[in-house]
N, C-alpha and C positions, 0 to 999 in steps of 0.2 A: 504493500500500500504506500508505502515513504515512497520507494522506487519512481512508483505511478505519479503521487503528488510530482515530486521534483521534476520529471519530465514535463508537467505540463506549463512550467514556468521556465524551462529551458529553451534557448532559442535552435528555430528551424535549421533547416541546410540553408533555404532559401533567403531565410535574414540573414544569417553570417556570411552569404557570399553578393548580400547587398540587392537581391531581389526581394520584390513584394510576394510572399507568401501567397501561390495560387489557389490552394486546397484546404479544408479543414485537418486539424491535427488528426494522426491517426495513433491510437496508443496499444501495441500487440499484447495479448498476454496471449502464450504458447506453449504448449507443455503436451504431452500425451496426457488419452483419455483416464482417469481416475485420478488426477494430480492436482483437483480443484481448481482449472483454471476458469470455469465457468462461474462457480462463488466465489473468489477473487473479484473477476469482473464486474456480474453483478454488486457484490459489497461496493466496490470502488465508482461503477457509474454511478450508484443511488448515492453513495456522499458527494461525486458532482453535480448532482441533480440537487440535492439540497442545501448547496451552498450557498444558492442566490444569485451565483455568475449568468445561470442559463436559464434565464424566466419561461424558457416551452417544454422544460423538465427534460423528461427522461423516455427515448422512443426504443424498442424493442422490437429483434426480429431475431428468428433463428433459421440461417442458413441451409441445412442438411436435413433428411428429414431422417426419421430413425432408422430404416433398412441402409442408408448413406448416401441414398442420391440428394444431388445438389438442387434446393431450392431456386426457379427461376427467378429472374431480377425482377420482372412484372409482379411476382406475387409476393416479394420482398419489399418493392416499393409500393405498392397497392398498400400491405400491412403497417408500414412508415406511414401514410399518408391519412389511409383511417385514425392514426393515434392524434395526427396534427388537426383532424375535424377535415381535411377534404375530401371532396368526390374523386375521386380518378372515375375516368371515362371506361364506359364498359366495354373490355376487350383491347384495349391498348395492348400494346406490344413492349418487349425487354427497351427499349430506345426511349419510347415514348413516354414511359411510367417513369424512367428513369430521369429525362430531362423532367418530368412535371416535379419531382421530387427533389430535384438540385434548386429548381427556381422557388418553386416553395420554398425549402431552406436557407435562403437568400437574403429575405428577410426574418429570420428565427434565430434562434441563441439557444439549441439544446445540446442533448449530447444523445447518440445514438450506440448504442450498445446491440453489437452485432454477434453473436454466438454460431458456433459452429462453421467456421467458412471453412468452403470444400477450395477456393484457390482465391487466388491477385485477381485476378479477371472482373472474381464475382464481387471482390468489396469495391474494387475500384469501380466499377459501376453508380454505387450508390453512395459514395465519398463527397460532401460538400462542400461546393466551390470556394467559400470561404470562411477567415477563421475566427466567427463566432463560434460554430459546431467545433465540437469535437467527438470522433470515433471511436469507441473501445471494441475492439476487435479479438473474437477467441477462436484462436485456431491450432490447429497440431504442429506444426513448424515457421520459419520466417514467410513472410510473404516480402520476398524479395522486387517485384513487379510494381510495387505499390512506394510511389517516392516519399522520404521523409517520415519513413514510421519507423516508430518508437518499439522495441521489443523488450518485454519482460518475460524471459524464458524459467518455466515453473518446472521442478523436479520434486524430489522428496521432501516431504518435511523434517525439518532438524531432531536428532535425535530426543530430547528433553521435550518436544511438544508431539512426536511420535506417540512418545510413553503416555502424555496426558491424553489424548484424544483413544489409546486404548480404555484409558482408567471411566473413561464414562459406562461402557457396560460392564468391567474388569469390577471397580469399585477400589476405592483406596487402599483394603487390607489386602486383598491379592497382589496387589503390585507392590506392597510395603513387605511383605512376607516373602515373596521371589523376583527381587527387581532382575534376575538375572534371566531370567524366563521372560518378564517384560520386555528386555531387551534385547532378546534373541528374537520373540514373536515381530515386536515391530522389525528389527532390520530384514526377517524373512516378509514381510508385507514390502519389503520397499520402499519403509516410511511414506507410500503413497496415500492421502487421505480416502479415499475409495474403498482401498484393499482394510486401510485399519478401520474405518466405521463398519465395515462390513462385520470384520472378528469380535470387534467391540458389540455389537449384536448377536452375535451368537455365546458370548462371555455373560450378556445380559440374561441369553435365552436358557443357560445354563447355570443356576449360581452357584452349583456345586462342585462345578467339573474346575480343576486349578489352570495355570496357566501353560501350563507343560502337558496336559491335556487338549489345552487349544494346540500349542505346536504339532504333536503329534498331528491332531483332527486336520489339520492346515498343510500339510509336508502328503497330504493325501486327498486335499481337497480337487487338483486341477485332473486325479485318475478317474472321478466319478462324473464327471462333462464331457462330451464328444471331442473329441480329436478335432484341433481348429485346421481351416484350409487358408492354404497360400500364406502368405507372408507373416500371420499371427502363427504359424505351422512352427517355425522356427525362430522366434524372437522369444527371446530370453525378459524381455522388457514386459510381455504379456501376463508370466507368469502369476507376480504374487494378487493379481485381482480373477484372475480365473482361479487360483486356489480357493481365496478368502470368500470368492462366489459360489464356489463348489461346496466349500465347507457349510456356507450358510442354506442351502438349499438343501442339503442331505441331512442337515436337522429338523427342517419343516414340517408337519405334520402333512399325510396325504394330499388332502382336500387344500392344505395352503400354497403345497410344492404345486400343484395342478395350477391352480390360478394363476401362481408367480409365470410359469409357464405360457400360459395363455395371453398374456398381456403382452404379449409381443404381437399378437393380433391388432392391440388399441389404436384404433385410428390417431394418426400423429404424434403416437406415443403418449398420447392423452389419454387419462383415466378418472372414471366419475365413478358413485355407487352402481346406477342403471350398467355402465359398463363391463364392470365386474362380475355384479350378477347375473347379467346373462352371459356372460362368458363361462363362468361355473355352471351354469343351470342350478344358482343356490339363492336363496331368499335374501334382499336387500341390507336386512341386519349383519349377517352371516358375510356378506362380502363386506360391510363397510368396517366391521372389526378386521377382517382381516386385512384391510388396505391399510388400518392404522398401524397393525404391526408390523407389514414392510416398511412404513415412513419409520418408523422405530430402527428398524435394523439398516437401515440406508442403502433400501431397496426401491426406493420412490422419495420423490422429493414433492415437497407439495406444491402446486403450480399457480394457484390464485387466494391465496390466504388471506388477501382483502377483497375477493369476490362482493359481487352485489349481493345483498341482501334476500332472503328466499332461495339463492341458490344455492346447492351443495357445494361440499369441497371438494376442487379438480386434485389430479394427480401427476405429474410427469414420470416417464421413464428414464432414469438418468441414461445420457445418449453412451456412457462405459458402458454399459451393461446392455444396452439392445444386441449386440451381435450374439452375445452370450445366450439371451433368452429365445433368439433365433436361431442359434443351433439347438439349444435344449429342446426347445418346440418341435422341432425336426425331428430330432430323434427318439423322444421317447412319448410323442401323441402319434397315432393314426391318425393317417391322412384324413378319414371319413369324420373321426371324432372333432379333428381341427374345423374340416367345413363345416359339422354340426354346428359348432360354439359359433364361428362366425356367423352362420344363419339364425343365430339366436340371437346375437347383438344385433344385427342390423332389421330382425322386429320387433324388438325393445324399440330401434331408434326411427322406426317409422310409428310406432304405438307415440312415442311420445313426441313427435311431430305432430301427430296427428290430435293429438290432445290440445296440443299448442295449438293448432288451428282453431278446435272447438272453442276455443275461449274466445274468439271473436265472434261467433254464429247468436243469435238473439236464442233467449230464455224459451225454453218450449219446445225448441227446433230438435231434430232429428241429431245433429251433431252434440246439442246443449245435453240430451237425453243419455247420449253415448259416455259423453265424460262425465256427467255423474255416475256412473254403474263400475267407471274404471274404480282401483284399487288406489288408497291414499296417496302411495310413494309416486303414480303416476299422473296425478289431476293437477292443475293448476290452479291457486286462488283466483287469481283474474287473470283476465286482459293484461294489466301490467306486468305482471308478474312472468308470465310466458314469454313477453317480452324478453324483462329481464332474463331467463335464461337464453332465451334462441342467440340475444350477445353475448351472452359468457359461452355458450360452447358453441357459437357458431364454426371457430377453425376446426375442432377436432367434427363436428357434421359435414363440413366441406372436406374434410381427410378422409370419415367415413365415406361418404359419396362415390371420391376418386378411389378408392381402394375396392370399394364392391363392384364398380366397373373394369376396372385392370384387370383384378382377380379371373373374370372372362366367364367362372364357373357359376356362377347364381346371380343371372343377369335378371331373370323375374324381379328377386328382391334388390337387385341395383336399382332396375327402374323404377319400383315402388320407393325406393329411398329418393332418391332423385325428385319425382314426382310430387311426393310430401315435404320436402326441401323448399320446393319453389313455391307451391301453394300457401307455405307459413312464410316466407318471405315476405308473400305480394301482401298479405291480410294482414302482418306485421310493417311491412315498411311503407309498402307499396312501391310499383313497377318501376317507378322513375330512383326511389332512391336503393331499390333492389339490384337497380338494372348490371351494376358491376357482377355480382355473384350469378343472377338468372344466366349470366353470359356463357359462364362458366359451366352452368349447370347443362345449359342445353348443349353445348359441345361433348356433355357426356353422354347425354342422350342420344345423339349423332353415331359414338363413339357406340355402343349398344345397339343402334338401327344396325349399324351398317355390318357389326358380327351377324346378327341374328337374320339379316334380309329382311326387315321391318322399314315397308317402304314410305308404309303413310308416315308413320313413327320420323323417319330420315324428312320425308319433306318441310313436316313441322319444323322440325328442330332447324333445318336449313333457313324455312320462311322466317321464324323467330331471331336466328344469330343475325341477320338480313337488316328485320324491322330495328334491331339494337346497333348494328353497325349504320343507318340511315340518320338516328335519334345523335349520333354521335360525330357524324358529319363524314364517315368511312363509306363514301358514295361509289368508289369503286369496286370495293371489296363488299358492295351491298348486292352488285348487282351480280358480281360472283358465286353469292350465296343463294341469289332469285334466279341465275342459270340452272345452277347447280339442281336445285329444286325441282324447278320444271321440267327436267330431264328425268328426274324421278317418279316425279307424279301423272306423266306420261306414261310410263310403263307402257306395259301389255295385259291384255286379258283382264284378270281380275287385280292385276296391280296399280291400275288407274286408277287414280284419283281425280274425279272431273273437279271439285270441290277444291284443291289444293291446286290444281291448274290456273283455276278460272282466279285465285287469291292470286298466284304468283303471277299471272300476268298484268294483274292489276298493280301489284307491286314493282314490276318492273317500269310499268307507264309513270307511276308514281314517282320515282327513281330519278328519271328521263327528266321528272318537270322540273325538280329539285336542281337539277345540270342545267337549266333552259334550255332542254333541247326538246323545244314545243312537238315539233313534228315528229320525230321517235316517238314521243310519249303517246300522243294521238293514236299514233301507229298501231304501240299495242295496246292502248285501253280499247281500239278498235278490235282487235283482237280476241279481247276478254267481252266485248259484246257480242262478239260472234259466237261463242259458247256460251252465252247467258240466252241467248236466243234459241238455242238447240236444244237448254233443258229447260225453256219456258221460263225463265225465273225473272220475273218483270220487275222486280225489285231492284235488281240487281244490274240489268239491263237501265233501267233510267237511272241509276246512280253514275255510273260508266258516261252513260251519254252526256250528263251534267260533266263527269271531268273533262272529253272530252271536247265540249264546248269551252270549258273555262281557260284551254292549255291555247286550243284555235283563237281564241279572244288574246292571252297573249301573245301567240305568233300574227296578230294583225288580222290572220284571215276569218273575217267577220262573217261573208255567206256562209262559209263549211261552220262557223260556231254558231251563227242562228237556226242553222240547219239542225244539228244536235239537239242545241238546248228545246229547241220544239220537239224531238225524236224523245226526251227527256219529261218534257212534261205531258207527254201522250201517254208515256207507259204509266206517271204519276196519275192521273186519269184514270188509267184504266185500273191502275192497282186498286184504289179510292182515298190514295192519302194525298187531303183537299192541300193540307199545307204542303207538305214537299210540291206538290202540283202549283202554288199556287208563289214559291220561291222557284219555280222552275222558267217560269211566266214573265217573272221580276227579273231576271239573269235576259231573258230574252228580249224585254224591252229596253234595258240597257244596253243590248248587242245594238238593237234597233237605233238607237238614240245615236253610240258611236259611225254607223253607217249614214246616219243623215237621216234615216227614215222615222220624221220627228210624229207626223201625224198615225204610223202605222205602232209605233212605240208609247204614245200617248193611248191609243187604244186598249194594248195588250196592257201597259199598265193599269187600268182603271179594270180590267178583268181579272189582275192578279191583284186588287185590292177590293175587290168582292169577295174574292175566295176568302181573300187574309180574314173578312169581314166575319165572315161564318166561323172561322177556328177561332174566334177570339184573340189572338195575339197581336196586342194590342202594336209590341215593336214593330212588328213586319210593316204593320198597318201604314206608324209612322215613319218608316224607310220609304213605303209607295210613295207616301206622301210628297217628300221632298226631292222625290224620282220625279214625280205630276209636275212637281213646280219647275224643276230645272227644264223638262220638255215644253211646259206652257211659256216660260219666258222664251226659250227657243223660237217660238210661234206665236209672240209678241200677245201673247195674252195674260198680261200682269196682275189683270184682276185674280182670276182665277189660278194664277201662280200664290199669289197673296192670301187668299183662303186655303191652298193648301200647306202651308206653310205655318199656319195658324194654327192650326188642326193639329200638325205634326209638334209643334210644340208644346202645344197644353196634351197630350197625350206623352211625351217625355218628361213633363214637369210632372206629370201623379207623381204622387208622394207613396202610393203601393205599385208592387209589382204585375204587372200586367199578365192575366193569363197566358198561358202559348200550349202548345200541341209537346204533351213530354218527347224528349229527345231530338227536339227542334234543331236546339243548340249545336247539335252534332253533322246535323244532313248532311250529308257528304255531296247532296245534289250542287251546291252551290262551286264556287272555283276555291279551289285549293288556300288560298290562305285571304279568303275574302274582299276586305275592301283594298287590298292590295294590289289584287286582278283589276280592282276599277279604275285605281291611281294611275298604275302602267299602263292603262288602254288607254285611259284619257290622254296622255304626255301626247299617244303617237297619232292621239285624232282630233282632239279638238284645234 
């Protein structure tokens, strides 16, 4: 810790050799796995976080995930980026996430405490351009690629505080009665803090057995673990925490060595009561004692100890010990029993999604009925509360998610995880401020379609990554996604989907307006009429016809858009919805008015403001209104500009809200981003 202070008051390369310091400080702690370089770290970021220097505290990510692959840069700055309060955009890429997150830190003064980094590559990514931040970085060796960092390289602990760190499950008489066995235990641990909290728990677990007892148990702990592969095969460095693990696990009681075991399944290394117990197939008491006696013996460390309030206590797997409990798993569970337990977790963690949803459905309701009938340990108080969990263990549900789809073998219960993922999202966050994780989710859905040959299943998830890459201003990679689609939902045979055609070519039109490129777009909402015409769907066919006329309107060509928009309020007509019909009328007379045809647009207006007359809405009414007037002063009839005009104002001046036809607000019949289509007509007509 002294070490750590002093570096951070020590000058760069870059100031000593008279340059302005580019990057924020970066501070190494390095050491192999069970050496404590991770509580090191930790301890030393939270004292710089509470010092006062760095008023945006203290930001948190871990690199690696627990089997060892390297955490991507997007989901490491995504997770930066939620702790600072911003949105990252849904679906951004390692580049993109990564500049959002250096500019963001631009203006900030934190320190970000980065764990596990699997190379230079990946921290220098996420390294802030300048030096209000500073990095604490925990890694297994130098990270040489990365300029002007600081390393503190961690080994054993010193003999004398070896010995203490035993004496916590030893207890002071044992070690004052054979200091010499004390000290033989620790140096055969390798003074690692890992290996000796490990023995220190099994001294606890035993208070009878001496110290020389442990050594023995210890000199015999790494015979009772699988044979390690590749490069822990022959490293002398691995031994004394594969011992001191081996030792502690062959004292375990059945049912507790099973679980320890099993927990190399926990999505993200994360573990909660629900977790445990359906991994055992044992009652929620029964695993949460025994999750306390792993934190005891420094087999878990606890992961959110100031959690929010109502929710349980998380767990972490220390990242020493995953390779361990992933050989163990291996060897000594059946394969069938392992997928069991996993099928077990992951309907616990659609049970309790799905619970989480119920808590937004009204009293009475078919969902509201469900969750009371569940069992304590799984109901939620409220609405809030559900909440409050779906954020505390949203990363290890998004690790679940990924993990049941990788897995390849129990794709039913991936998509039902998935599935109840995104539905407690949108009912928790809603779509817009979901939209980063739904990104996510549907990519795995994709990832499931396309093993399985689930073709409806693949177009959705294509249409959906499409509609989020649109929302995001990713217009080329949208329309990727609405090729992509369409090629699927074509099929053959029974793999058609006329339904998921007739969307995606709508989506593409859509796409096209967004680009201004009017006549593409035309082209294929023309397209998407032609199959709404084939399966009768007149709904859906004058919705189309309104786009477009609205895209024709802004590419100038006025006959092809009054042509529509009348092809638009026909099908309105015929459907019998007077309003959509009678907004379709109102689009058409304002086509009319742009053309010049001031007498034929004066008409059609006072017939879309009969219609409006009858739906009650009172707005539309006052829109004709000032539609009348602007064509009556065209046609020098002031009077009668001036009573409409009248009219239209004391109907926007009510002081209550005016009736309208529900779902008005939405018609899609009208031009895509409303009086904006009128502004830009206007510029190029009048």
């Amino acid at each position: 810790m002294a070490g750590l202070r002093g570096e951070i008051e020590r000058a760069g390369l870059d100031t000593l050799a008279g340059r302005p310091a580019p990057r924020g400080r970066v501070l190494l702690v390095a050491g192999r796995p069970g050496t404590g370089r991770t509580a090191l770290a930790e301890a030393f970021a939270a004292e710089l976080a509470a010092s006062g220097d760095y008023p945006d505290g203290l930001l948190t990510a871990r690199l690696t995930e627990p089997g060892g692959t390297p955490v991507t840069v997007e989901r490491a700055a995504r997770e930066l980026l939620a702790q600072l309060g911003v949105a990252a955009p849904a679906g951004g890429g390692d580049e993109d996430l990564a500049d959002l997150l250096r500019e963001t830190l631009d203006t900030r003064s934190a320190v970000l405490l980065l764990d596990d980094i699997a190379g230079a590559e990946q921290l220098a990514e996420l390294v802030p351009e300048h030096r209000a931040c500073v990095v604490v970085a925990v890694a297994g060796g130098p990270l040489t690629k990365v300029p002007d960092v600081r390393p503190c390289v961690l080994g054993g602990l010193d003999r004398p505080n070896a010995i203490r760190l035993l004496e916590r499950g030893a207890g002071p008489v044992r070690i004052t009665v054979d200091p010499g066995a004390a000290d033989h235990l620790a140096e055969i641990c390798g003074d690692l803090p890992a290996a000796l909290k490990l023995t220190a728990g099994w001294l606890a677990l035993h208070p009878d057995h001496t110290l020389v007892d442990a050594v023995r148990g210890f000199a015999a702990g790494a015979e009772r673990l699988p044979s390690p592969e590749g490069d822990a095969a022959s490293d002398p460095a691995e031994l004394p925490l594969r011992r001191a693990f081996g030792l502690v696990h062959a004292a375990l009681p059945a049912q507790a060595a099973r679980l320890l075991r099993l927990l190399a399944l926990a999505p993200g290394g994360l573990v909660d009561d629900h977790v445990a117990a359906a991994l055992a197939g044992a009652p929620i008491g029964v695993a949460r004692t025994l999750l306390d006696d792993f934190v005891a013996f420094g087999l878990l460390h606890a992961a959110d100890p100031g959690g929010p309030p109502g929710v349980g206590p998380g767990y972490r797997v220390p990242g020493c010990l995953a390779p361990l409990l992933s050989g163990l798993l291996e060897a000594e569970e059946r394969p069938g029993e392992v997928l069991l337990a996993r099928a077990r977790m992951l309907e616990r963690t659609v049970r309790q999604l799905r619970a989480c949803l119920a808590t937004t459905e009204p009293a009475g309701s078919p969902a509201a009925r469900w969750l009371s009938e569940l069992p304590r340990a799984l109901r939620f108080e409220s609405p809030k509360a559900a909440a409050r969990w779906l954020d505390a263990r949203l990363p290890a549900l998004l690790a679940a998610a990924r993990l049941a789809v990788d897995d390849g073998e129990l794709d039913t219960l991936a998509r039902r995880v998935v599935a109840a993922l995104t539905r407690a999202l949108i009912a928790h966050r809603g779509t817009e401020e979901a939209a980063p994780e739904l990104y996510r989710l549907h990519e795995l859905v994709l990832g499931v379609a396309e093993r399985q040959g689930l073709t409806r299943e693949q177009a959705a998830a294509l249409l959906n990554l499409g509609d989020l890459d649109v929302r995001t201003g990713r217009l080329a990679g949208a329309l990727t996604r609405y090729r992509a689609a369409l090629e699927v939902a074509r099929g053959e045979g029974d793999a058609a989907d006329p339904l998921a055609v007739g969307r995606t070519l709508e989506s593409i039109g859509g796409t096209y307006a967004e680009l201004n490129d009017w006549q593409r777009a035309a082209d294929w909402y023309g397209r998407a009429v032609a199959l709404a015409q084939t399966r009768d769907d007149l709904a859906a066919e004058a919705r189309l016809q309104g786009r477009i006329g609205a895209v024709l309107s802004y590419d100038g060509q006025l006959e092809e858009a009054l042509r529509a928009w009348r092809a638009a309020a026909s099908a309105h007509r015929r459907c019998g919805d007077a309003h959509a019909y009678a907004r379709a009328l109102t689009e058409a007379a304002r086509v009319m008015e742009y053309a010049g045809q001031y007498e034929e647009s004066e008409r059609t207006g006072r017939e879309a403001l009969r219609l409006a007359a009858g739906t009650g809405d009172q707005r539309l009414q006052a829109a004709l209104r000032m539609r009348l007037a602007d064509t009556a002063d065209r046609l020098g009839r002031t009077d009668t500009a001036a009573v409409h005009r009248a009219v239209a104002e004391q109907i926007l001046a009510a002081p209550e809200e005016p009736p309208h036809t529900p779902g008005a607000e939405r018609d899609s019949s009208g031009p895509p981003e409303g009086n904006t289509c009128e502004t830009q007509t206007k510029r190029r007509h009048d």
